[in-house]
Phi, psi and omega in degrees: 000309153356286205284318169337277181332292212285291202297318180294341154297290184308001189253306137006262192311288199313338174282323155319177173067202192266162231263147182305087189254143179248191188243170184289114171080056168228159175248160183243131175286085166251140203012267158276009173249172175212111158276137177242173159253080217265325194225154151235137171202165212259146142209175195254012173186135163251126196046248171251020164271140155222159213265152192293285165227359173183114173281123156245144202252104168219170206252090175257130208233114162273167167231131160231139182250010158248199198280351193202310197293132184279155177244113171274136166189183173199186226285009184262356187303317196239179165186166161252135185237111184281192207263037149248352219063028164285142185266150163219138162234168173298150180234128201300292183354289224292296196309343149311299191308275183341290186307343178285301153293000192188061185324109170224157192278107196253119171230150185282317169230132173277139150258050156325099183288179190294163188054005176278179189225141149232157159212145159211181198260099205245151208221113161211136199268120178257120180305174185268300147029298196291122183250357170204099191245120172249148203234141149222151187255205209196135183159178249228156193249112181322190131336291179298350193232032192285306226266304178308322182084054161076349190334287225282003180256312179267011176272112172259137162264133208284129187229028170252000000 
């Protein structure tokens, strides 16, 4: 009952206060994986798609770092949220349209085996408005991330 009590403080305080911002190809750690952002970039067109109002382009990188286990995941793992709290996710179309034009390995779901690194490429249509967009990610919460208070879920990273 004790040790409850003690793990739901510490889970309590680590969740409070304001949410942790990194900088791009810096990681947010959830349990034996580390996601980045390695590269960003802005356009006004992918081939002959254009965008409601602005593609941010971003080089999005799982790692998995543990010993046996595979990470499953896909292109819904991240979104952007600008500085009212609107949310964007990716959009597959415009991210099809990309591999077509500028070719990278587009799969609808990942397996990452243990020690491996993947990466791919996520598409979000921004109003142009949005003048400070943050990408977070999003997924179940682990072993590894008790201690921590959940960090890899409020961590955004700044792609301004």
């Amino acid at each position: 009952m004790r040790l409850t009590v003690a793990l739901s403080a510490v889970i309590l305080s680590a969740c409070s206060g304001p949410e942790p911002v990194i900088s791009v190809r810096q990681t947010i750690h959830h349990d034996d994986f580390e996601y980045s952002v390695e590269s960003v970039e802005t356009m006004d067109r992918i081939g002959d798609r254009l965008p409601a109002g602005r593609f941010y382009v971003l080089t999005f990188q799982v790692e998995n770092r543990a010993r046996a286990v595979n990470h499953r995941w896909g292109n819904d793992i991240a979104y952007l949220v600008d500085e009212r709290g609107r949310e964007y996710e990716n959009d597959d179309s415009a991210q099809m349209a990309l591999a077509r034009v500028d070719p990278f390995e587009r799969k609808d779901s990942y397996v990452t085996p243990a020690g491996l690194t993947e990466r791919t490429r996520l598409v979000f249509d921004v109003p142009r408005a949005v003048r400070e967009p943050y990408l977070k990610v999003r997924g179940f919460l682990l072993m590894g991330d008790v201690f921590d208070g959940d960090q890899f879920r409020r961590t955004r990273v700044k792609l301004f």
